[in-house]
C-alpha positions in Angstrom: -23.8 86.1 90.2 -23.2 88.3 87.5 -21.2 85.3 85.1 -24.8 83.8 85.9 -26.6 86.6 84.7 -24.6 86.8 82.3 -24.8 83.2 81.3 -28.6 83.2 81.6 -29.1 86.4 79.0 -26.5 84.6 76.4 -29.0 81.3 76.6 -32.1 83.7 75.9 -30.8 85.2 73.4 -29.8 82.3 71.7 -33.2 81.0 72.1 -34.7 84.0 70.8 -32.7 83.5 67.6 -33.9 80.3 67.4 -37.1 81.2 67.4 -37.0 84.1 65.8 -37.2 82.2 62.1 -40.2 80.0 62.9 -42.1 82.7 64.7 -42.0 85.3 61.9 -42.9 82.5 59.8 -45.6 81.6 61.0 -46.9 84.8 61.8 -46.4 85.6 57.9 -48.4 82.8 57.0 -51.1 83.0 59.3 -51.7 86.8 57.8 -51.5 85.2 54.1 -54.5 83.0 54.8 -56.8 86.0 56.7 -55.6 88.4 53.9 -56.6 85.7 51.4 -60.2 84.9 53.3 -60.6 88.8 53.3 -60.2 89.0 49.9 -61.9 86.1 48.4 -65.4 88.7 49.2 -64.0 91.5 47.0 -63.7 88.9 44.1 -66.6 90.0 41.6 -66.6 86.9 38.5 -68.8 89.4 36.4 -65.5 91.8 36.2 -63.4 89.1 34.6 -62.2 90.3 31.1 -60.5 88.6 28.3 -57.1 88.2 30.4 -58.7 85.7 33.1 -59.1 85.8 36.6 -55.9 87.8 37.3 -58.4 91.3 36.3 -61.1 90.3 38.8 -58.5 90.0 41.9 -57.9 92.5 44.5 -54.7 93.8 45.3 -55.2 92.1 48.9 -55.4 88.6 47.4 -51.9 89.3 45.5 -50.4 90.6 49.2 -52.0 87.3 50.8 -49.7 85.5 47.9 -46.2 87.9 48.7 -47.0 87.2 52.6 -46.7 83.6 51.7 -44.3 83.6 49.9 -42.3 85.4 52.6 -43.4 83.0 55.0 -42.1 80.0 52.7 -38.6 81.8 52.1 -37.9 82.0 55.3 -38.2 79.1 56.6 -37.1 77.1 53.6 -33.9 79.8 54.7 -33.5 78.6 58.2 -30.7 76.4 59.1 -33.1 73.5 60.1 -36.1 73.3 58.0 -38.8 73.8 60.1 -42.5 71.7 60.5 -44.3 75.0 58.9 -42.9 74.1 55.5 -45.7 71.5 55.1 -48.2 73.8 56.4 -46.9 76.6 53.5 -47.4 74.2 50.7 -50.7 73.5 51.5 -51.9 77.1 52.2 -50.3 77.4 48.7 -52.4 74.5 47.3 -55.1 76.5 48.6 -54.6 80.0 47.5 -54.2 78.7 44.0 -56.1 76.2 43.5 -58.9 76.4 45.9 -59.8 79.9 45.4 -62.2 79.1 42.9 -64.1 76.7 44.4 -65.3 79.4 47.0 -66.2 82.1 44.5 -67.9 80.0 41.5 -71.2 78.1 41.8 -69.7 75.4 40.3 -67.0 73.3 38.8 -64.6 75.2 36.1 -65.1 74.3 32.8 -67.7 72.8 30.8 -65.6 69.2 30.4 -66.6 68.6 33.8 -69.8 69.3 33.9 -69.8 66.6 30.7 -67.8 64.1 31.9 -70.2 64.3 35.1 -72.9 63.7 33.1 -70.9 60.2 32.4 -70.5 59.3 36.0 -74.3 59.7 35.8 -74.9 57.4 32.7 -73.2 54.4 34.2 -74.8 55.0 38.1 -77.7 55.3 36.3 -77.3 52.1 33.9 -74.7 50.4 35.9 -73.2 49.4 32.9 -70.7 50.5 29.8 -71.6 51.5 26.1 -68.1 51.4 24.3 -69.9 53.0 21.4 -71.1 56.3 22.6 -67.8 57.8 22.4 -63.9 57.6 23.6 -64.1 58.0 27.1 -66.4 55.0 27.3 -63.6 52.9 26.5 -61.6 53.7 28.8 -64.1 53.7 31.7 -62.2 52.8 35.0 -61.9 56.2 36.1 -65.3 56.8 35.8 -66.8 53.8 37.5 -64.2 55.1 40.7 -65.9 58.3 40.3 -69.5 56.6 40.1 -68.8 54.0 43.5 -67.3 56.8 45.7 -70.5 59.0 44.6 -73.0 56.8 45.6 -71.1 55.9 48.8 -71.0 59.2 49.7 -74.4 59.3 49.8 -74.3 62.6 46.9 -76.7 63.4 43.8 -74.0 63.9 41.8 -70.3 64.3 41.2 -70.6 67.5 40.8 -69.9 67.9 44.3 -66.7 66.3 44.0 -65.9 68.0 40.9 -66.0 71.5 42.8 -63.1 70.6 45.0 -61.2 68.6 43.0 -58.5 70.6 41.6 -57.6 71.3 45.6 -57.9 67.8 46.4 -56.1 66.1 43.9 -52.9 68.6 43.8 -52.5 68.0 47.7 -52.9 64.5 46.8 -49.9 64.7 44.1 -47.6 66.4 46.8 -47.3 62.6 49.0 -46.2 60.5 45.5 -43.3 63.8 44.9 -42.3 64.6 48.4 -41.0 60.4 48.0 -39.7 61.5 44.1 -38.1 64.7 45.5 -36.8 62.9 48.5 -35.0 60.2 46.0 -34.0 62.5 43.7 -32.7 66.1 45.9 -29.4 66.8 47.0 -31.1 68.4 50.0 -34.0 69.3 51.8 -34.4 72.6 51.2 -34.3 71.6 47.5 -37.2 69.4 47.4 -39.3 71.6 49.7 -38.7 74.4 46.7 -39.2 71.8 44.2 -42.9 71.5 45.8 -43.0 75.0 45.6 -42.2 75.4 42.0 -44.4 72.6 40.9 -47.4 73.9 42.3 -47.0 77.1 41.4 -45.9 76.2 37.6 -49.1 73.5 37.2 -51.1 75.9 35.4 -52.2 73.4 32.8 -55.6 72.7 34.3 -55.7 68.8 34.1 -56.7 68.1 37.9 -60.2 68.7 37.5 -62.1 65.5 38.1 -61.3 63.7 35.2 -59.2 60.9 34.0 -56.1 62.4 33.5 -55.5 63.9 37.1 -56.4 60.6 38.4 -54.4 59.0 36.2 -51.2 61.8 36.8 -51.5 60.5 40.5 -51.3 56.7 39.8 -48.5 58.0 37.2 -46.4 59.7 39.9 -47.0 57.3 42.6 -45.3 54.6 39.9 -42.4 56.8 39.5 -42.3 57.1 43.2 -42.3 53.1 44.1 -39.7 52.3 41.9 -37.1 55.1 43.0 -38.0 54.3 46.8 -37.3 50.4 45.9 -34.2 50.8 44.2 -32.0 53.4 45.3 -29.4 55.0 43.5 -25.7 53.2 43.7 -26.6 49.7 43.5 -24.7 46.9 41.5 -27.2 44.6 40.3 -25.0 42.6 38.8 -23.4 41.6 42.1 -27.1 41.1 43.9 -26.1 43.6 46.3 -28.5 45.8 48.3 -27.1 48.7 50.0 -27.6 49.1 53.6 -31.7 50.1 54.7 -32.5 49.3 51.0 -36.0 46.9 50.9 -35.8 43.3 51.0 -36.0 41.2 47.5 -39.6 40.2 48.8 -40.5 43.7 49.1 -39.2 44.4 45.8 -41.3 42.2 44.0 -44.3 43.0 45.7 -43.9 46.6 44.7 -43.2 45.4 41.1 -46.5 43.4 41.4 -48.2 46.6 43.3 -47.0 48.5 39.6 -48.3 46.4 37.6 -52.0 46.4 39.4 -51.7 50.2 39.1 -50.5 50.0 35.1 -53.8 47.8 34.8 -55.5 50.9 36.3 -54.0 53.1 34.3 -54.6 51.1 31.0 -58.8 50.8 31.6 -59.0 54.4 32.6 -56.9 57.2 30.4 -55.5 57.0 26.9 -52.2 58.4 27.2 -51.0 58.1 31.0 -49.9 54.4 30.7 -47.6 55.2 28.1 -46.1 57.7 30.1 -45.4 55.4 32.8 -43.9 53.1 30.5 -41.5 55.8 29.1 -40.9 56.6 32.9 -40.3 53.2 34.2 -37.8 52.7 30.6 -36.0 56.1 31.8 -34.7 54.9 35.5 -33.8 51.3 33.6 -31.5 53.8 31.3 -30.4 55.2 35.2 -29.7 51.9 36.3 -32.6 52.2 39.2 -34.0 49.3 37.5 -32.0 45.8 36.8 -33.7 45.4 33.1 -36.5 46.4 30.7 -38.8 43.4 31.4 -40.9 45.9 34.0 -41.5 48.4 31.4 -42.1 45.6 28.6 -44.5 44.3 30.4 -46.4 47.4 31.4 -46.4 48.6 27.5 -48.2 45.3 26.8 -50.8 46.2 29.2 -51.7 49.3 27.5 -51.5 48.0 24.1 -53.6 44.8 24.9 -56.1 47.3 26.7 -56.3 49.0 23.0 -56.7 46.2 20.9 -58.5 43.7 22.8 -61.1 46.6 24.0 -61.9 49.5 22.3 -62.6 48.2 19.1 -65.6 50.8 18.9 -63.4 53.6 19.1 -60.8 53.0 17.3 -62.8 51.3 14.4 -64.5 54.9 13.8 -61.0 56.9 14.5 -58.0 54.8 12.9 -57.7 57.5 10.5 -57.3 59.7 12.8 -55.2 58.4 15.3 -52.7 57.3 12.8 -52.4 60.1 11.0 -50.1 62.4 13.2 -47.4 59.3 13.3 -44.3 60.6 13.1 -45.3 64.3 12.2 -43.2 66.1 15.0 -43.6 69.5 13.4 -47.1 69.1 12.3 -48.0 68.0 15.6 -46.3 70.7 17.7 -47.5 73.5 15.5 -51.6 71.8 15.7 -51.1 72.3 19.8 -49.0 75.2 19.9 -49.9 77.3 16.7 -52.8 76.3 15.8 -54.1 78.1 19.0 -52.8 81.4 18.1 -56.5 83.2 17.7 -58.9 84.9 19.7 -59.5 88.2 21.0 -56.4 90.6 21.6 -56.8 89.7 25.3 -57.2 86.3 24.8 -53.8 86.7 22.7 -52.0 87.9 25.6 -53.0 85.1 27.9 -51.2 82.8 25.2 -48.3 84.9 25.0 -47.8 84.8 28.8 -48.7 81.0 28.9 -45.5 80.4 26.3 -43.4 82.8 28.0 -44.3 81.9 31.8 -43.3 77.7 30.4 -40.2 78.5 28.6 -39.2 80.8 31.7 -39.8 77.6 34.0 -37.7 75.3 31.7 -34.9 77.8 31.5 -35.2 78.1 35.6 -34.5 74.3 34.8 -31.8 74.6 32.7 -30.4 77.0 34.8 -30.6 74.2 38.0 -29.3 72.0 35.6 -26.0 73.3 35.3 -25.5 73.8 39.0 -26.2 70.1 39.8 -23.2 69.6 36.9 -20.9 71.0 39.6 -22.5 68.1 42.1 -22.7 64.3 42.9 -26.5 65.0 41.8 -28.6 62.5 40.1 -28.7 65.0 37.2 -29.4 62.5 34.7 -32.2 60.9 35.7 -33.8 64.0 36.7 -33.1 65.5 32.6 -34.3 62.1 30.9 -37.3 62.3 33.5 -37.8 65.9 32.2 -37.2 65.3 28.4 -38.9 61.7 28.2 -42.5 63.0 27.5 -41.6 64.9 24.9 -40.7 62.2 22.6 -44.3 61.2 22.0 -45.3 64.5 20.4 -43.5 62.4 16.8 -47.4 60.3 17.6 -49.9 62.4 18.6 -51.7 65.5 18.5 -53.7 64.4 20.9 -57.1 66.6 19.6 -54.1 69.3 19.7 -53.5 69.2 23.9 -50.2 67.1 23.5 -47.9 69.7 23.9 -49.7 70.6 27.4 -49.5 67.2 28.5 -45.9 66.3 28.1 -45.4 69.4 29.5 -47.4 68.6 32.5 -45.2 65.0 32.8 -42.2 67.1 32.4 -43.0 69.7 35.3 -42.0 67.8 38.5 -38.2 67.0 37.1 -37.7 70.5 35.5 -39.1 72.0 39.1 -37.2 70.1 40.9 -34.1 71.3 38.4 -35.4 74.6 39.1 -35.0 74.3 43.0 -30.9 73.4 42.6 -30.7 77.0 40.9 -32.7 78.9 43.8 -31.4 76.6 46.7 -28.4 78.2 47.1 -29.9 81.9 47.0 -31.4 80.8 50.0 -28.2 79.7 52.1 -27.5 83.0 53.4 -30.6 83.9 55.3 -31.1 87.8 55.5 -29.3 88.6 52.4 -30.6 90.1 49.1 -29.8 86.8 47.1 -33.1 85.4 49.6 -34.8 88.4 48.9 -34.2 87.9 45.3 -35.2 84.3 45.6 -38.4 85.0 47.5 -39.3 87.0 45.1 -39.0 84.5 42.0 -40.9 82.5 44.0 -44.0 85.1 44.3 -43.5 86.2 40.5 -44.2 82.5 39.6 -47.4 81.9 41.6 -48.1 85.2 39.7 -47.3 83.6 36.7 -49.8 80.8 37.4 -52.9 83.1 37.9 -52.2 84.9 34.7 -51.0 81.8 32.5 -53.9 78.5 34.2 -57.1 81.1 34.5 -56.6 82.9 31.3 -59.5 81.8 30.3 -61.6 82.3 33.2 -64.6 84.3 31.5 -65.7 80.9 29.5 -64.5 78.8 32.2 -67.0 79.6 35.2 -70.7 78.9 34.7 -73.2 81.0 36.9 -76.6 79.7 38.6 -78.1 81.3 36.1 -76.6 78.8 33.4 -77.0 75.6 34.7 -80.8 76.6 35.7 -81.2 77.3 32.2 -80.1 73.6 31.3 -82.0 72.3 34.5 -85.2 73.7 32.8 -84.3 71.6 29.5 -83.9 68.3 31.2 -87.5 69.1 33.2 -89.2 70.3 29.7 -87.6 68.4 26.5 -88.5 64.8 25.7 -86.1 61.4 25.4 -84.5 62.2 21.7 -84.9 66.0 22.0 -82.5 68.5 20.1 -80.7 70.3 22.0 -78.2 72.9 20.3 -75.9 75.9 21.3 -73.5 78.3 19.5 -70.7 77.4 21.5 -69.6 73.5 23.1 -68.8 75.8 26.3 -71.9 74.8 28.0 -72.7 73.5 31.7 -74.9 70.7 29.9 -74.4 66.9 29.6 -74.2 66.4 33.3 -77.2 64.3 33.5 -79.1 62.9 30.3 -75.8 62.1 28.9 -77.1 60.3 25.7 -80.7 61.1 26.1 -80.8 64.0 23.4 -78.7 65.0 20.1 -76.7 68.0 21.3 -75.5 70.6 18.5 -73.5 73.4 18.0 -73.9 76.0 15.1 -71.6 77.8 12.8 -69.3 80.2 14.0 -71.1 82.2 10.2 -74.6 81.6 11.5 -74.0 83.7 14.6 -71.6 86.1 12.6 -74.4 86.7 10.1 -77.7 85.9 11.8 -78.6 83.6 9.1 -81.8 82.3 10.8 -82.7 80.0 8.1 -80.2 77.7 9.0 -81.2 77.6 12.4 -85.2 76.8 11.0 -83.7 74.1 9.2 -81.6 72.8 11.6 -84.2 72.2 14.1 -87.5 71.7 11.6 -85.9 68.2 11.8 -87.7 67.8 15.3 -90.0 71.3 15.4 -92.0 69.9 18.7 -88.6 69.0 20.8 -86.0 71.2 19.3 -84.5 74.0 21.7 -81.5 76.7 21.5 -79.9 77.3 24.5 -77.8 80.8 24.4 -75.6 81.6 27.6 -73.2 84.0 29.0 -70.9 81.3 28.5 -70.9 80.6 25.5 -70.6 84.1 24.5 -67.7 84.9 26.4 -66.3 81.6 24.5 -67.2 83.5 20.9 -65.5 86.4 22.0 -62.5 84.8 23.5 -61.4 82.2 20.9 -64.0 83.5 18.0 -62.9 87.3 18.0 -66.7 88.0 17.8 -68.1 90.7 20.0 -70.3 90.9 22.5 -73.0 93.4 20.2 -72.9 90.7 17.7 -74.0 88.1 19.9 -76.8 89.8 21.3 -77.6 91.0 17.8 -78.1 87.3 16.8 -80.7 86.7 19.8 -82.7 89.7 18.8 -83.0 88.7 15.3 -83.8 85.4 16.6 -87.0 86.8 18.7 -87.5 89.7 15.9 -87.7 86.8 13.4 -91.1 85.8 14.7 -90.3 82.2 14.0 -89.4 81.8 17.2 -90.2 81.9 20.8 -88.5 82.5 24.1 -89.1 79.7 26.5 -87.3 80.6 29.5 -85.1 83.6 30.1 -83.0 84.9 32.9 -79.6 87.4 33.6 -77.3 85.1 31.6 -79.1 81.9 29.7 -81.8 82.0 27.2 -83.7 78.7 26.0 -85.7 79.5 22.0 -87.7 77.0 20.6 -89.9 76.9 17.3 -92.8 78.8 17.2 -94.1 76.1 14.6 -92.9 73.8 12.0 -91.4 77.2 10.5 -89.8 76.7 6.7 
């Protein structure tokens, strides 16, 4: 009886051990997301200061982050990776990416809001002017955007855009948890590669515009072809390893590639390249049999940008040819050409460089333990390094850099995660601690290095009422101009008026007379709009103060030749008092 007893405590305890992990771990992350919720009413967007979003938080939204991260560590720890690890990743999407969306009125920055306003013009028009400006001529996206809209039954795509970065990062996690899967040496490596891409995407581009969409076609490519043709194969002997698809299968996912490349070359200027260079990198890995795929797909895009977007390029040749093989001049237009801006705002670049070389030497350090292991190690580095061989084309309007970083980012996490994995193998020790804590320190990273700019990027009620009163009051073919592009307009009367910015000097200076002669061109249907926004833009990027800005308004209304039209907390609209010389 007592070799029972015995027996019977010796089986609970070894349950309770099994437990133990996924118990603690869920009970970490279930106190993460009420922590989180908790905080998210202590968030106050009017205390943001020139270093982002990171000064606004509380200290219990960064302890909803650590008890995350706990959470993740231990069960990415745990002999047999357990079901929460799904469940982590996406209270991780949401901590920082949704967060937000629940504080803000609105979508972040004012390219949304614009490249609404295009969603608008062709639901509006149902049809394409290739002559209004770039993204018109490469419209796919857009026309998506437009039919989901209006069979949704919404106004706009506004509401779409609000959610969007939360949406389309959970939607990238399917296309890499198949990359990841291809490419790890284990599990726990591609659950921490999930991890460190998430937490390192702090380049903004999955707002709801082209280029997220386009990212997700991009890595669901990538994704086909590495599930189609694994690793090992002799393709010179026709062979297919065992549980490898059929030949049949194969060329349908070839054909599926091709349809999506089509996609990709109607609806964003730079992705299909990308893909090309991808697709070109695993037929250097041998994953492919020869270059015809990637050929073919560089075709596409090219025959997209001759055949159809004549307009565009007929205007911007110059331009676009220009930067051809001018590696150092383009890096230094994306990378030190943004070296200005308020002391704050100088920090926030500072941190942004350091927090992406620190994730590529996390790489480099993964790197060098996959050396010591039958890893895939160099299609993950030509993966990584790939997109950085079109900076010798492009500036890109000076966002290159960021984007070939943002191509880069799922291979160098996933290089990251072979240096971490085996801090994790010995659950309980400090190396985990250690580990967990890289992994908090980089979410950290994320808030201080993607919302950096966070006092331009959010638009309040007030705002967008202000432009709500211009589209109800100005005529078709009105002027409408601001002292900074960082506006909530152009979301609906896309082409209707002649938007304007004015000098940097004229603010600076108050030199009214240029703003009489700017808008005695129309005096009946000319208005100034002057936000919150855009002021926090002149401060942030313009080094002008806040006193300066308000001085400019007064002189404005002081002036006498003009008149204050609507007013509230943060927007004012000015118009001519008369046909003022």
């Amino acid at each position: 009886m007592m070799h029972a007893l015995r027996h019977g405590m010796h089986v609970s305890n070894e349950t309770v051990r099994r437990l133990a992990v996924p118990v603690a771990s869920s009970a970490l992350l279930a106190a993460s997301l009420v922590v989180w919720g908790i905080s998210l009413d202590s968030i106050d967007l009017r205390h943001v200061t020139d270093v982002g979003l990171i000064s606004a938080l509380p200290p219990s939204f960064f302890g909803a982050l650590l008890l995350l991260s706990a959470s993740f560590g231990l069960a990415v720890a745990g002999r047999r990776v357990v079901p929460l690890l799904p469940l982590q990743l996406a209270a991780q999407v949401l901590i920082l990416f949704g967060t937000p969306s629940f504080v803000e009125y609105g979508p972040r920055t004012q390219s949304a809001w614009r490249l609404a306003g295009i969603v608008d013009y062709i639901a509006q028009n149902h049809s394409i002017d290739r002559s209004i400006d770039a993204f018109f001529n490469w419209p796919g996206f857009f026309i998506v955007v437009s039919f989901v809209t209006e069979a949704a039954g919404l106004e706009s795509s506004l509401e779409l855009a609000r959610w969007a970065p939360l949406f389309f990062n959970l939607a990238y996690a399917l296309p890499l948890l198949v990359i990841f899967r291809a490419l790890a040496l284990s599990d726990r490596q591609m659950w921490l590669g999930l991890w460190i891409f998430f937490a390192g995407n702090w380049i903004g581009q999955d707002y709801l515009a082209p280029q997220a969409f386009a990212y997700f076609i991009y890595l669901v490519i990538i994704a086909l072809i590495l599930a189609a043709f694994p690793a090992g194969e002799d393709f010179r002997s026709r062979g297919r390893l065992p549980g490898s698809p059929s030949s049949r299968m194969r060329v349908a996912i070839v054909g599926f590639v091709l349809v999506l490349q089509a996609v990709l070359a109607v609806s964003h200027q730079l992705t299909p390249w990308m893909a090309a260079l991808g697709v070109a990198v695993l037929v250097l890995v041998r994953r492919l049999p020869s270059f015809g795929l990637p050929v073919v797909m560089t075709l596409m895009a090219a025959t997209w940008v001759l055949l159809f977007t004549g307009p565009y390029l007929s205007g911007s040749f110059g331009t676009v040819a220009a930067p051809v093989g001018s590696v150092a001049q383009n890096v230094d237009t994306n990378l030190g050409d943004r070296f200005e801006g308020s002391s704050g705002h100088l920090l926030v670049l500072r941190v942004r460089v350091l927090f992406s070389l620190a994730l590529l030497m996390l790489g480099v350090w993964g790197a060098v333990q996959l050396r010591r292991s039958r890893a895939p190690l160099r299609t993950i580095g030509l993966l990584a390094i790939a997109p950085f061989l079109l900076l010798g084309l492009q500036t890109y309007g000076g966002e290159l850099l960021l984007r070939t970083f943002l191509f880069s980012l799922p291979f160098v996490a996933l290089a990251g995660a072979a240096a971490l994995a085996p801090l994790f193998a010995t659950p309980g020790s400090l190396r985990q601690l250690a580990a967990t804590g890289i992994l908090f320190a980089i979410g950290v990273g994320l808030l201080a290095a993607r919302y950096g700019n966070e006092k331009a990027d959010f638009f309040t009620k007030d705002e967008v009422a202000a432009v709500q009163f211009i589209h109800a009051t100005a005529p078709k073919g009105a002027q409408v101009f601001a002292v900074s592009e960082n506006t909530p307009w152009r979301f609906e009367h896309y082409v209707d008026y002649k938007y304007g910015t004015l000098r940097s000097s004229v603010v600076r200076n108050s030199i009214i007379n240029d703003v009489v002669r700017l808008m005695n061109v129309a005096p009946q249907s000319s208005y100034l709009l002057l936000t919150r926004s855009q002021a926090a833009t002149l401060e942030l990027f313009g080094g002008l103060s806040s006193e300066t800005i308000n001085s400019f308004r007064a002189n404005l209304v002081r002036s006498g030749r003009f008149r204050v039209i609507f007013s509230n907390q943060d927007a004012t609209v000015i118009t001519l008092r008369t046909a003022a010389r």
